[in-house]
Every structure is written in structure tokens, then in C-alpha cells.
N, C-alpha and C positions, 0 to 999 in steps of 0.2 A: 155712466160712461157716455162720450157723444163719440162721432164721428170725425174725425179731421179729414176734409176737402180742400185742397186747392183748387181757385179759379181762376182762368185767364179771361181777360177781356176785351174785347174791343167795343170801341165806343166809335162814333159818327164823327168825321173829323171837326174839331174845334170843342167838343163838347168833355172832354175828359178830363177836366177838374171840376165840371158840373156833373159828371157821374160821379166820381171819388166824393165830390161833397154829400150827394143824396145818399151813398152807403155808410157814410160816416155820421150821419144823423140819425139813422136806424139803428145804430151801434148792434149792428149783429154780427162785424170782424173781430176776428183776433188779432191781424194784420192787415193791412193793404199798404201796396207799392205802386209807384207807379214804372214803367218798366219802356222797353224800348225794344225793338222790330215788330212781330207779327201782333201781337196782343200791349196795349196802353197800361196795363192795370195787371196786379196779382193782388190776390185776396185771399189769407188764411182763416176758414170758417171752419166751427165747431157745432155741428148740425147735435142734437140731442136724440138720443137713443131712440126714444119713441117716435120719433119723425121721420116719414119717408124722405130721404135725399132728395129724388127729382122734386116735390113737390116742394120740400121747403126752398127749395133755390130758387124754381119758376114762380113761388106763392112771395116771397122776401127780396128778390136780390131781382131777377127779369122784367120785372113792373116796373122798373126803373127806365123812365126814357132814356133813349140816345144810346142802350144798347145795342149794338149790331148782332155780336159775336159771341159767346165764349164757350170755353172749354173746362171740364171739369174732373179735377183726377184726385180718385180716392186714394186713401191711406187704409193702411192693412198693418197689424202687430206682426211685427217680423220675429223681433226675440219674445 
């Protein structure tokens, strides 16, 4: 099983089709969107059971220049 995380992002103005391209060459989305008010970007990720969350995002996905910002909101089995 993995984790499903959404992430919002904000990127450095002008730079947010050069972040969307650098997580798109890592191919570690399930989705990404590009999106409009507070956050540029959503991105549906599927972290792997054995892997700590904070770190695979900050180790995968934050080393990414021209991030500013994001937000990240887990998923939980409802039924």
C-alpha cells in the first residue's frame, strides 16, 4: 500500500512551468495541475508505505528550485 498526499504549491513568480517541468521528469506524480489563487500547482502523490512522508517530499519534491511554498494534505481510508 502507499500513501496518497496532495500538494499545493507555490512557485517564485515566472518560474511555474519550470517547476511543473522538473516534477515531471522525476515522474514521482500521479497528477499534477496547474491551478489558480493562492497555490500555482497541485500535485497527487503516492508516497510508499515504507517511507517517511516529510522526508520523501522534502528528499523528492523541495530540492526542486523556485519553490516558495507548499502545502501538504494527507489522505486517510474513510470506508
Amino acid at each position: 500500500m502507499s500513501t496518497c498526499v496532495f500538494i499545493q504549491i507555490r512557485c517564485k513568480p515566472g518560474t511555474t512551468y519550470k517547476v511543473a517541468e522538473e516534477i515531471a521528469l522525476r515522474e514521482i506524480h500521479s497528477e499534477l495541475y496547474s491551478t489558480s489563487g493562492e497555490y500555482d500547482l497541485l500535485l497527487k502523490l503516492y508516497i510508499p508505505e515504507t517511507d517517511d512522508v516529510g522526508h520523501y517530499i522534502n528528499e523528492n519534491l523541495l530540492v526542486i528550485p523556485n519553490i516558495e511554498r507548499s502545502l501538504t494534505t494527507m489522505t486517510f481510508k474513510a470506508f
